[in-house]
N, C-alpha and C positions, 0 to 999 in steps of 0.2 A: 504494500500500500504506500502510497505517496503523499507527502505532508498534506498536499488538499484534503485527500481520503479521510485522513484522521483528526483535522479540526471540523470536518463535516459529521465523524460520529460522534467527537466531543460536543457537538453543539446537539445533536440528536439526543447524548445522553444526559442534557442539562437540561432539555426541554422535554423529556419524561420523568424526571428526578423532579423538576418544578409541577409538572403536572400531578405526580404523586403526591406532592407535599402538599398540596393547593386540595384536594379531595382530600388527604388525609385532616388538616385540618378544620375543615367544613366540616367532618363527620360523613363524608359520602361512603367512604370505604370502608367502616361502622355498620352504613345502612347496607351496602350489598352484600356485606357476609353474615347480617342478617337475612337478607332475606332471601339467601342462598340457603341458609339454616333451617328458615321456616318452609320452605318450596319439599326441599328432601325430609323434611318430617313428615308434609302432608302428602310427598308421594309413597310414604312408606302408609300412610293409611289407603292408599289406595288397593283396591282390588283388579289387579292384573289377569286376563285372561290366560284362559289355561289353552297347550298348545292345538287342542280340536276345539277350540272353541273360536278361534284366531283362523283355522283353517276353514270354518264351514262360513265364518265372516265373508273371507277372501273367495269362497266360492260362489256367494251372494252379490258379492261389488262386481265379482268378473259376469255373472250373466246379465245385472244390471245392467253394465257396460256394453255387450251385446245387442240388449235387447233395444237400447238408445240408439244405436251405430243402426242397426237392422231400421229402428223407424227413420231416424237423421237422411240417410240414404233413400229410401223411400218417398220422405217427403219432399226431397231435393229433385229426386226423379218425375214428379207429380205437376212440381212445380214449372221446370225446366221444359214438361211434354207443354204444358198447360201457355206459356208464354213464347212456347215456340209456335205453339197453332195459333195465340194471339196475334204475331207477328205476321204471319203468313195471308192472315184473314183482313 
């Protein structure tokens, strides 16, 4: 690295070192590891699906997903015949 290089990270490392201090003073850095605390306490209350129950999920959203594609397609085809014979006419 070349002297540029290195008063470029010194000035990088003085303007995260001030931004640290600047939150930590406020108390911001207080409130996020609060509320990193609180977050993983209430996702330990959480009730996580069990792994067939995540699978029949996933087999739900994917025929959903079809059955949308299936009408999307159709409708688009409906549409496309329908302003093509408008045009013609």
């Amino acid at each position: 690295m070349n002297q540029n290089e290195y008063i470029w990270l010194g000035v990088w490392v003085a303007v995260i070192a001030a931004a640290f201090l600047f939150l930590w003073r406020r108390g911001h850095l207080t409130r996020l590891a609060n509320y990193i605390a609180e977050t993983r306490e209430e996702l330990r209350k959480c009730t996580w699906p069990t792994r067939d129950e995540l699978k029949g999920s996933t087999v739900v959203v994917m025929i959903s997903i079809a059955i949308l594609a299936v009408f999307t397609i159709g409708v688009d085809r409906v549409l496309f015949e329908v302003i093509k014979f408008m045009l013609k006419g």
